[in-house]
N, C-alpha and C positions, 0 to 999 in steps of 0.2 A: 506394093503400097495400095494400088486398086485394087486389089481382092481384101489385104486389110481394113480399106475404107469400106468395102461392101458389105464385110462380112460385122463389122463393127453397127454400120445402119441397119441391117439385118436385127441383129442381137437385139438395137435401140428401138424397132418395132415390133422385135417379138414383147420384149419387156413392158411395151405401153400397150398389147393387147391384152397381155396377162394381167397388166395391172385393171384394165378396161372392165376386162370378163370379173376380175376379183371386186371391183366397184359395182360390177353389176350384181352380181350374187351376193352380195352384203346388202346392196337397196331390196331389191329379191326378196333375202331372207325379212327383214323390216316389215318391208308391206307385209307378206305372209302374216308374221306376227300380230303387227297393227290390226289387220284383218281378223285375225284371231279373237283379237284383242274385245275388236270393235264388237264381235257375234256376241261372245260373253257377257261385254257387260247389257246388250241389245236385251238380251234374254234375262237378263238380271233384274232390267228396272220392268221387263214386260212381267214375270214370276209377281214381283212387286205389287203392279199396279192389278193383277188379275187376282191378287191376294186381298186388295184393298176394294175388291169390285169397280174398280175404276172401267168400267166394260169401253165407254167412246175414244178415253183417252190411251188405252190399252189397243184398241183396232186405231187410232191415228198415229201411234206408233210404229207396230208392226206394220201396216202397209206398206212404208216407204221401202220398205225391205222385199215386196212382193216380188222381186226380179231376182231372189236371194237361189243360191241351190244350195241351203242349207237346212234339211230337214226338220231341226231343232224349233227354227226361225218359223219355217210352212207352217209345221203342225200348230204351231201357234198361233198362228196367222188364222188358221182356218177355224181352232175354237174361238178365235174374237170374232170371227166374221159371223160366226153363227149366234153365240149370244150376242152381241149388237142385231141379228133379226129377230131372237127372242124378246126385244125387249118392246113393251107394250107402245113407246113413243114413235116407232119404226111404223112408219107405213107398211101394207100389203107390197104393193111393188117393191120397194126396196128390199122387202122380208125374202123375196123371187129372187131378185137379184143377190143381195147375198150369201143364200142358198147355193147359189151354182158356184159364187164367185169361192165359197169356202170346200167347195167340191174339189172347183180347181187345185186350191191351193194343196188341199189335201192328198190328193191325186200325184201332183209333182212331188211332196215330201213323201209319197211311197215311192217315187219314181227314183229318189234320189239315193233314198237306204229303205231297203226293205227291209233290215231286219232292226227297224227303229219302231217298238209297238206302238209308241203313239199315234205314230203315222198311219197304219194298218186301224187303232180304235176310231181315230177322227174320219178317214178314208170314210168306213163302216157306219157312221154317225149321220156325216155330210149326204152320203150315199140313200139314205134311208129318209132325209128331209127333203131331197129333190123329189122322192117318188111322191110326198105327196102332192105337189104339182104337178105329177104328170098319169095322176090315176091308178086304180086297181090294179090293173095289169102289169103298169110299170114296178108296183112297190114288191107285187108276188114273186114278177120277176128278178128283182134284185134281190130278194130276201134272202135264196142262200148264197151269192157272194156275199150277203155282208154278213152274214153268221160264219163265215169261213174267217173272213178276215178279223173278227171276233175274237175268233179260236186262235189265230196264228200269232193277236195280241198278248192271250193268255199264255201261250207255251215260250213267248218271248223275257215276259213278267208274269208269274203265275199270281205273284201278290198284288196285281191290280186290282184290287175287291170293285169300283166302277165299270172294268169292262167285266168282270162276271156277274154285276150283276147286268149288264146290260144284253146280255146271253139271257139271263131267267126273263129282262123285260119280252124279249124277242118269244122267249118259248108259251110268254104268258098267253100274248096276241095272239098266237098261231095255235092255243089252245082254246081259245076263249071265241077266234073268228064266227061268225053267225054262218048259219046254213050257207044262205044267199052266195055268202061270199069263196065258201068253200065248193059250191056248184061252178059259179064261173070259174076259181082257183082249177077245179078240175076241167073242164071244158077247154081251158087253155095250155094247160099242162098235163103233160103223161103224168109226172109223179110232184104233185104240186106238195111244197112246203108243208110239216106235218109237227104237231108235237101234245105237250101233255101236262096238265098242271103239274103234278109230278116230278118231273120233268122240271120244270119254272122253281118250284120248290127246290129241289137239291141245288141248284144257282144260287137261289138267293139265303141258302144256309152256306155256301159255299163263300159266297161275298164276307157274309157275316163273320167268318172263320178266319178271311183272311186279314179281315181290319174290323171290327167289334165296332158296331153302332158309330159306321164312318160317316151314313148318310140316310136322312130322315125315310126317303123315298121306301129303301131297301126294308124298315121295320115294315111301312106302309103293305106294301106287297108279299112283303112275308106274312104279313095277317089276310090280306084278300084271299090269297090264295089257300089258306087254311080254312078261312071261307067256303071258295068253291070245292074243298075236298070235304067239306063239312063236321070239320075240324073246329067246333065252336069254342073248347078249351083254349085252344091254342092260338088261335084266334085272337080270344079277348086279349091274350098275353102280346102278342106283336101287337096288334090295334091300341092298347094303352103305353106299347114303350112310343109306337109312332106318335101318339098324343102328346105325350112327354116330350118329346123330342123338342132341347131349346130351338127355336126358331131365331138363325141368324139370316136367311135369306127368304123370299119373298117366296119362293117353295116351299121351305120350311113351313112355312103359315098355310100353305094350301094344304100341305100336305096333313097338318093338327084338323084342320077343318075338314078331311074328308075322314079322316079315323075318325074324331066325335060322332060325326054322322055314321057311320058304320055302327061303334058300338051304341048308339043309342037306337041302332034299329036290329038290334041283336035280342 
């Protein structure tokens, strides 16, 4: 009878741990979910509002998320951070500070998935606005990590026509750099940073190819640089689609006013 009563309370606690563990793992799964839940729609109304230019209220969303280890979340994080010190209302300082703080963020969403390109294109973005706070030296130096992580966006998504053209932007600078700079560039470095409009050129046909007149800029530099090949034909032809180009953002309009200028000094 006592081994019966034993072996009965025995059973009566094995049964309310199983039921425990099974209560637990049902709540478990829940949150999981919820949590899922919650990132998705986080990214939904942020897509939204980055689509509507909402730039302030698009970084006062995603911040609260800043403690997130969800790559998705960062990389996003870290493009509001950076247009929010794009924008002309932003103090200098805070422009500083956002700068690093969108570095961070970027930095953690490589950290979290590296084979997630946006992570790897904003990384490379963020990465390349710090330098210029912190000088010639710093920016030369950083310049082929972030040509690397360029490239490792593009073999990730090859149809991101943004990060290639942001590859020609890189090849343009480092073709175009002044004497000056390419003396210190050497002086500091065995084999400093090197490239060729040429070079900058097949990028930004290559952008073009992948998404056809996605973004003002790309027409714009696809004529500078037929420009500097002395390429006046070809020239006029991107110089007047970038003219064209409807201007839906404040770039946009920068960008119509430095092509007139171009071709009216053509």
């Amino acid at each position: 009878q006592v081994l019966r009563k034993s072996l009965q309370r025995g059973f009566a606690l094995s049964t309310g741990s199983f039921l425990v563990y099974e209560a637990h793992k049902l709540i478990s799964g829940f949150a999981e979910v919820h949590a899922s839940f919650k990132v998705e729609e986080v990214i939904e109304q942020a897509d939204y509002l980055y689509g509507s230019g909402e730039t302030e209220k698009l970084y006062r969303l995603l911040v609260q998320h800043k403690n997130s280890d969800d790559a998705e979340l960062l990389w996003r994080l870290a493009r509001a951070s950076r247009d929010l010190a794009q924008l002309s209302s932003t103090s200098a300082e805070k422009k500083r500070q956002l700068a690093y703080e969108a570095l961070e963020y970027a930095k953690k969403a490589l950290e979290n998935n590296e084979s997630n390109f946006a992570a790897h294109k904003w990384y490379a973005i963020c990465l390349s606005d710090v330098g210029d706070f912190e000088g010639i030296k710093t920016k030369i130096g950083n310049a082929v990590v972030i040509k690397e992580h360029f490239q490792r966006a593009i073999e990730l998504n090859p149809k991101d026509a943004t990060t290639i053209h942001l590859i020609g932007i890189w090849c343009y600078s480092f073709a175009e750099m002044p004497w000056y700079q390419r003396k210190i560039a050497a002086t500091l470095f065995a084999t400093p940073p090197t490239s060729t409009f040429q070079e900058a050129l097949r990028y930004f046909h290559m952008a073009e190819e992948a998404d056809p007149n996605f973004y003002s800029k790309n027409l714009l530099f696809l004529g500078k640089t037929y420009l500097k090949l002395n390429n006046k034909k070809m020239a006029l032809l991107w110089l007047s689609k970038a003219k064209e180009y409807p201007a839906h953002t404040e770039e946009d309009k920068q960008v119509q006013k430095e092509a007139l200028e171009l071709l009216n000094s053509i």
